[in-house]
C-alpha positions in Angstrom: 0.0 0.0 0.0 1.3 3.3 -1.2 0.1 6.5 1.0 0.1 9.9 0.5 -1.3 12.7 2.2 -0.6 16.6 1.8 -2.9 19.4 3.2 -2.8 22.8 2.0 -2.8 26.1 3.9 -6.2 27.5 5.1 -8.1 28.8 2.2 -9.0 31.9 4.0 -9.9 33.4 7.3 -12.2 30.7 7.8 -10.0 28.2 8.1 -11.2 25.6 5.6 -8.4 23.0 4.5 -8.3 20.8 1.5 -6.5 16.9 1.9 -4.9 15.1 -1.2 -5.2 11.4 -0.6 -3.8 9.1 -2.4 -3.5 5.5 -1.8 -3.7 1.8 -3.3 -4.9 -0.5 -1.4 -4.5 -5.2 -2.8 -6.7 -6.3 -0.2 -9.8 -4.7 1.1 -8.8 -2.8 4.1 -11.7 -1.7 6.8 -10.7 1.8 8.5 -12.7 3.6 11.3 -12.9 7.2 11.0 -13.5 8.3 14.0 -15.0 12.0 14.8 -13.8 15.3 14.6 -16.8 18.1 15.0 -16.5 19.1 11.2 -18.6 18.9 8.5 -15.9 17.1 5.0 -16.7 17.6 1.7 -15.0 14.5 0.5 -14.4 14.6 -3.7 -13.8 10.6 -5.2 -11.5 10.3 -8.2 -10.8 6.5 -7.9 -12.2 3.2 -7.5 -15.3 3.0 -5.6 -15.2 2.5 -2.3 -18.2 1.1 0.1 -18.9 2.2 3.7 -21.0 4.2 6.0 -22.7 7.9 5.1 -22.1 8.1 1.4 -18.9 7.0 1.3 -19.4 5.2 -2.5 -20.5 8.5 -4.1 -18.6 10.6 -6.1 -18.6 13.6 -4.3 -20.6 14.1 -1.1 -20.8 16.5 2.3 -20.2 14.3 5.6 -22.6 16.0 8.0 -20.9 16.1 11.6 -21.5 13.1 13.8 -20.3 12.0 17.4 -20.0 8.0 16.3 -17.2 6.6 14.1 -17.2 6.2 10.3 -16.4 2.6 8.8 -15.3 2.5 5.3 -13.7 -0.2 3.2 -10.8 0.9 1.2 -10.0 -1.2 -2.1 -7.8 -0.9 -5.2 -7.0 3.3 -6.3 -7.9 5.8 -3.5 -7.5 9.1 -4.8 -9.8 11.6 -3.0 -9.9 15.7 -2.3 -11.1 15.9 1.4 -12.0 19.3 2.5 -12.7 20.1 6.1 -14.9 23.0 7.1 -14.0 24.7 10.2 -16.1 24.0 12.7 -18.5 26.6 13.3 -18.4 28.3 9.9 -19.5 25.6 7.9 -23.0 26.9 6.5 -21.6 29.7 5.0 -20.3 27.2 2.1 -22.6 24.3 2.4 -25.8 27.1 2.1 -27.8 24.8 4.4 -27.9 24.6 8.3 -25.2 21.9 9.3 -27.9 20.3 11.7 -29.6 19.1 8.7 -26.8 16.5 7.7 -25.6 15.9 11.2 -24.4 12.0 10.9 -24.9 11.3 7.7 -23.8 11.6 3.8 -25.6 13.8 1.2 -25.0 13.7 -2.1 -23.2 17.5 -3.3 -25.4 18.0 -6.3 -28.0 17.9 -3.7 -27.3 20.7 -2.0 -25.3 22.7 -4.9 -27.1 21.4 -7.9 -25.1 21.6 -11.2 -22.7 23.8 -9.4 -21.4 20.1 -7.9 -21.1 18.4 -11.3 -19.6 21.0 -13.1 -17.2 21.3 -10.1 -16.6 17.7 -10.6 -16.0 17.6 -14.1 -13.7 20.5 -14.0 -11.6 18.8 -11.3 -11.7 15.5 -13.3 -9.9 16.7 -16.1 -7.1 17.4 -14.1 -4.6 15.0 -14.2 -3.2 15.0 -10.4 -4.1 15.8 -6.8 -2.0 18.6 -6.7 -3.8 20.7 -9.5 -7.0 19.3 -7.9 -6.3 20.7 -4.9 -5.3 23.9 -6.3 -8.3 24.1 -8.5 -10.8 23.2 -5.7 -9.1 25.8 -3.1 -10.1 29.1 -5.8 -13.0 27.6 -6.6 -14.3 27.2 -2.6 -12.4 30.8 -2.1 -14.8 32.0 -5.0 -17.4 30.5 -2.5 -16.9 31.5 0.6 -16.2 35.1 -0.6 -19.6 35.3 -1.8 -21.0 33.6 1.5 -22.1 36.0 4.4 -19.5 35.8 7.1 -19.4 33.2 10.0 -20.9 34.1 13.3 -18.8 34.8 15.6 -20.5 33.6 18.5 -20.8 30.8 17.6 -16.9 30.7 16.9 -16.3 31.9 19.9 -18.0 29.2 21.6 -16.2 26.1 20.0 -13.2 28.0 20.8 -13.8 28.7 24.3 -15.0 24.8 24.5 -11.6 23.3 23.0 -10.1 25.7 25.4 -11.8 24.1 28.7 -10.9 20.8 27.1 -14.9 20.6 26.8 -15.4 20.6 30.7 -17.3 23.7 30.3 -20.8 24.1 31.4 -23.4 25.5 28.3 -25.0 27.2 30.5 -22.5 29.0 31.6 -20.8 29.4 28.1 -24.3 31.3 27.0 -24.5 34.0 29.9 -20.3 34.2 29.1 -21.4 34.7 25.5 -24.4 37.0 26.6 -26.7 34.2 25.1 -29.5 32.2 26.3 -28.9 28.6 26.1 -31.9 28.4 23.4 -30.3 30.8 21.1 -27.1 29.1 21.2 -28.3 25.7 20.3 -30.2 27.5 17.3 -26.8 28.8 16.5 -24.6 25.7 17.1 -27.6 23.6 14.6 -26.9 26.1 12.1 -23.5 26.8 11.6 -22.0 23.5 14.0 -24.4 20.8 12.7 -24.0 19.3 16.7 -25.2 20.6 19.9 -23.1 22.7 22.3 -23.4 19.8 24.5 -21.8 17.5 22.0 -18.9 19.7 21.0 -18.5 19.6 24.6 -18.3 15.4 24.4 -16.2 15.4 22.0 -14.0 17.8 23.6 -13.4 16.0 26.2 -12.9 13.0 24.2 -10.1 14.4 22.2 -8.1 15.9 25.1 -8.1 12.6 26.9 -7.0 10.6 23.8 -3.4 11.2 23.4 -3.4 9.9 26.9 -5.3 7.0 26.6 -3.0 5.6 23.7 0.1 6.0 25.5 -2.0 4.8 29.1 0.6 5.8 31.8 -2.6 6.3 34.0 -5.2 4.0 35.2 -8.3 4.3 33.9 -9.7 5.4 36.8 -7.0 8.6 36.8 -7.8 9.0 32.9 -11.0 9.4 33.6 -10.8 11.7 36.7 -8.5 13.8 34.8 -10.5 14.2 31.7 -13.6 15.9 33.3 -15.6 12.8 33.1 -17.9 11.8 36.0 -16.2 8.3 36.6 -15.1 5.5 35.1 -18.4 4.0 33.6 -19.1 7.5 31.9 -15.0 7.3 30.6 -15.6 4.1 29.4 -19.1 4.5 27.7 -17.9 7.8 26.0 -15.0 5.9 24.8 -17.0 3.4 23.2 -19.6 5.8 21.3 -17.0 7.8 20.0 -14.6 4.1 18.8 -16.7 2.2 19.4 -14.5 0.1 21.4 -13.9 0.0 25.4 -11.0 1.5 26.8 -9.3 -2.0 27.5 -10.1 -3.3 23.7 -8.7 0.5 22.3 -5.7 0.2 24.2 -4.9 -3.8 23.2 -5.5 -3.4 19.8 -3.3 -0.8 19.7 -5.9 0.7 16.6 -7.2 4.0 17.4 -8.6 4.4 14.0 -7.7 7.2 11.5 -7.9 10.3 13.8 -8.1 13.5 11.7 -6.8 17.3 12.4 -7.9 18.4 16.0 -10.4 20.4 14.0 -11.6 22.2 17.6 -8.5 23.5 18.1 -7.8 25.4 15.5 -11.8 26.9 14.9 
């Protein structure tokens, strides 16, 4: 299996980043993707691949979800993944992110023939690299003509990576000069996830790097993390890999774990 992977600089102030992948796989090869916050745009140039959310279509937008992805990767991978930045996402999708929270949705859905012409145009290209090029003017072209993201609702997914997600949304609304209502209408629209979640998954991240190298017991892991014991460690564990904490750490497999997304929005 050959692998490549090269990410480009943010495409603007927004903070939108575009993945080349490219990869060959002889053998089917099952992969969990496990969860980030962020709404993908994920553009297919090679073989088919089958999985979970969309992940055979051509070119599709991976709502936000809290639960790992499974796809199985087979023969020529070569994809354009494009992250949003959590919290500005609607401003390119067009739609409220709540409405493909955890699941895949075809791009011509939501764009129309703006998709496929993107899609052939990116085609005809005859490498990632122009891809990539190509697709981060044409998403610049976008975003410029997009209203500008809400900066509350920024401001909150910062202010929750900051707390390592042990913040309270109630108490991030009154910071934020919010009620808790409008915030949720906020986080559904730009987010696609509840404060709440963000907050989960948070949590989840800081206490990862830790978990894989395990130098604490559980019980210190999960003490440390903000989590109210060890059965809430080891059930949020499990909806986010969908494996306990003992299974995670013998397999040694985390999964593929993307860009901490919340720490740079």
């Amino acid at each position: 299996m050959e692998r490549v992977f090269a990410s480009t600089e943010p495409l603007d102030a927004k903070g939108h980043r575009v993945l080349v992948c490219s990869d060959r796989y002889v053998e089917p090869t099952a992969e969990r993707v496990l969860p980030d916050g962020a709404v993908h745009l994920i553009f297919n140039f090679g073989d088919r691949q089958a999985g979970e959310r969309g992940a055979e279509l051509a070119c599709l937008a991976m709502g936000a979800t809290c639960t790992p992805t499974r796809i199985v990767l087979t023969g020529a991978v070569e994809q354009l993944c494009v992250r949003l930045r959590v919290g500005a996402a609607s401003a390119v999708l067009g739609v409220p992110a709540g409405e493909l929270a955890d699941q895949g949705v075809a791009l011509d859905a939501i764009w129309g023939a703006d998709a496929t012409e993107m899609l052939e145009r990116l085609h005809a290209l005859p490498h990632g690299t122009a891809r990539a090029a190509l697709l981060t003017e044409l998403l610049r072209a976008r975003a410029r003509r997009a209203d500008a993201p809400s900066r509350p609702t920024l401001e909150a997914v910062r202010r929750i990576a900051a707390s390592g997600g042990r913040i309270r949304v109630r108490e991030l609304a009154n910071d934020l000069g919010l009620g808790e209502r409008r915030l949720q209408q906020l986080f559904h629209q730009h987010v696609g996830l509840s404060p709440r979640a963000i907050c989960r998954l948070a949590r989840f991240r800081d206490v990862l790097g830790r978990c894989s190298r395990r130098k604490q017991a559980w019980a210190e892991l999960a003490l440390d993390g903000g989590f109210y014991g060890q059965a809430h460690f080891s059930n949020e564990i499990r909806a986010f890999t969908g494996l306990t904490p003992g299974d995670l750490a013998r397999s040694g497999d985390f999964g593929f774990l993307q860009e901490d997304c919340l720490a740079r929005s």
